[in-house]
N, C-alpha and C positions, 0 to 999 in steps of 0.2 A: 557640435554644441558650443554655446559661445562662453568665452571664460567667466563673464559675470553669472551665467545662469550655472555653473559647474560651480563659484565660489558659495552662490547665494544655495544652492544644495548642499553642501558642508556645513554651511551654517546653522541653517534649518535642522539637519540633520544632530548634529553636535549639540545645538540647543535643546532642542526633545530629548537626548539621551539625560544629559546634565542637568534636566529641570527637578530630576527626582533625587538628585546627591544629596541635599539639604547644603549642611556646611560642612563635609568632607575634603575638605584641604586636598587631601590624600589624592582621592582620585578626580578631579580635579587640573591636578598638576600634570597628575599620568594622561588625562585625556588631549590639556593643552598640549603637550609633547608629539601625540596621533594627529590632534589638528596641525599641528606645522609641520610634522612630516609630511601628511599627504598634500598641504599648500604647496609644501618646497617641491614634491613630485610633480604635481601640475605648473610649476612656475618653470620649473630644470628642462623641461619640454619646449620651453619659447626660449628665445634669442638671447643670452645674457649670462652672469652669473647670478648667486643669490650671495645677499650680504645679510651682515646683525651686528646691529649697532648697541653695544651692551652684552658681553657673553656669560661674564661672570664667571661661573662655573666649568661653561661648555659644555653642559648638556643638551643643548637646543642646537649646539653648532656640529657635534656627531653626528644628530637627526640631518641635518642640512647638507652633511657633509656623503653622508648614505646616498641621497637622493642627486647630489652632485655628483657623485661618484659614474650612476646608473647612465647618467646623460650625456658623461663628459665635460661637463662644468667646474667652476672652483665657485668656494668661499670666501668670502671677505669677510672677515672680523675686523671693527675696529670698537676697543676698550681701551680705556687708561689703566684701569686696576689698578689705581691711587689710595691712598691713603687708607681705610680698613681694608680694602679690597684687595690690596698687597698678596696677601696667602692665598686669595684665589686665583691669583695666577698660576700657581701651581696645579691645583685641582684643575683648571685647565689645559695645562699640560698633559696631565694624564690622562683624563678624559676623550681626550683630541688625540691619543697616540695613534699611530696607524693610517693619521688621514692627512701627515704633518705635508703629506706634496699635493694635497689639493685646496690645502688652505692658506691663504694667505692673510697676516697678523697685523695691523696699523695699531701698534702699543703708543696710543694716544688719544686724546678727545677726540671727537665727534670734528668737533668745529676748528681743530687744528688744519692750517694747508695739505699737510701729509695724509688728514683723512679726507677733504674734500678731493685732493687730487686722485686718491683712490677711489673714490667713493662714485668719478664721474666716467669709472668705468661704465659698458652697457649692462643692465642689471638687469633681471626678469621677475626677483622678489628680493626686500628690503625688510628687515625684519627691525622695528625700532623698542628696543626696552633699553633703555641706557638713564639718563638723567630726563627726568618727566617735569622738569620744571617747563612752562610757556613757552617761555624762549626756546628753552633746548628742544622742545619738542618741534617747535617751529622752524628752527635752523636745520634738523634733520631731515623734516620733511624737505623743504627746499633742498636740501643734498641729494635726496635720492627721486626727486620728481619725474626721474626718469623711466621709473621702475615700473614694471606692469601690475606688481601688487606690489603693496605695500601693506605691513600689517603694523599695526600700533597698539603694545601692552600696556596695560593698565591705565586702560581710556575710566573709567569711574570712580577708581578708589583716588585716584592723586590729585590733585584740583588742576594742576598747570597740563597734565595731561587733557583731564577732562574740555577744560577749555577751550585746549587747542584743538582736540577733537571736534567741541560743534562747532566751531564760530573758523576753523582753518580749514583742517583733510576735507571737506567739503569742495575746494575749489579745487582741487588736486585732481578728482575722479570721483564715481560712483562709489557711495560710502554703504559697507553692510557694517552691523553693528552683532555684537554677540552683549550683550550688556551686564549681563548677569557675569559673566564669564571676565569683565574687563578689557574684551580686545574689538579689535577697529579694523577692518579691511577696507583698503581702496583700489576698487580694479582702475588704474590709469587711463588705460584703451581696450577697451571689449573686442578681441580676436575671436575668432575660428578654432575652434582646436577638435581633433579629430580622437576621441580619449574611449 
């Protein structure tokens, strides 16, 4: 089965479940977490590691880091956690315990040399939720153009995300949308995968 028809069924699928939450916050968040675990399981399978540009907390980077684990792969984080964001770096410490040899930490912007040079490692999924302004969303995509998915948070609610969404990830790859949901997938090259 080919990875865009395996992406484009997650989605389908996740979107029918999610269409009857109403505004459940709640679960919601718990199902995003499911959607990017089983992404990062299908992505840990192709050639690469998985990255997440914006951790925060580090809740999405244990999920990544699970599914890293299963394959043999590593994580790349790169966050600043500047300025309010400062205490969450903690919370990501602890969060992240346990998986501290398969991840690797760029404590810096996105667009700094330290994360582009990291960043052009070989990748198999890019996970972008960090700063959703235009540009930033733009510069990150070009960072990780190499990635076989790429998934982009909060394509509807932010404006500078949104934009970039229609009017950019388009040239990148084959773009699914979850809309309701806020998020953006771009399979870069539709392989084979035997799943």
């Amino acid at each position: 089965m080919s990875l865009l028809t395996i992406v484009r069924q997650m989605i389908e699928r996740y979107g029918a479940i999610e269409a009857d939450f109403g505004n459940s916050t709640v679960k919601h968040s718990v199902y995003k977490r499911i959607r990017y675990l089983e992404i990062a399981r299908i992505a840990a399978q192709l050639e690469g590691d998985l990255a997440e540009i914006g951790a925060r907390y580090g809740l999405t980077t244990a999920l990544l880091a699970m599914a890293a684990e299963r394959y043999d792969r590593r994580v790349l984080v790169v966050d600043s956690w500047q300025d309010h964001y400062k205490k969450d770096h903690q919370e990501f410490i602890k969060r992240t315990r346990g998986w501290e040899g398969l991840i690797d930490v760029v404590h810096a912007d996105s667009h700094s040399q330290e994360a582009l040079e990291a960043l052009s490692r070989p990748l198999s999924m890019a996970l972008l939720d960090a700063d959703h302004s235009l540009a930033a969303v733009e510069q990150d995509l070009e960072a990780v153009k190499h990635a076989r998915i790429i998934v982009v948070d909060g394509i509807h609610d932010v404006q500078g995300a949104r934009s970039a969404w229609q009017h950019i990830a388009p040239d990148y790859g084959l773009t699914l949308t979850l809309p309701k949901l806020r998020e953006g997938y771009i399979v870069t090259e539709d392989v084979e995968l035997s799943i």
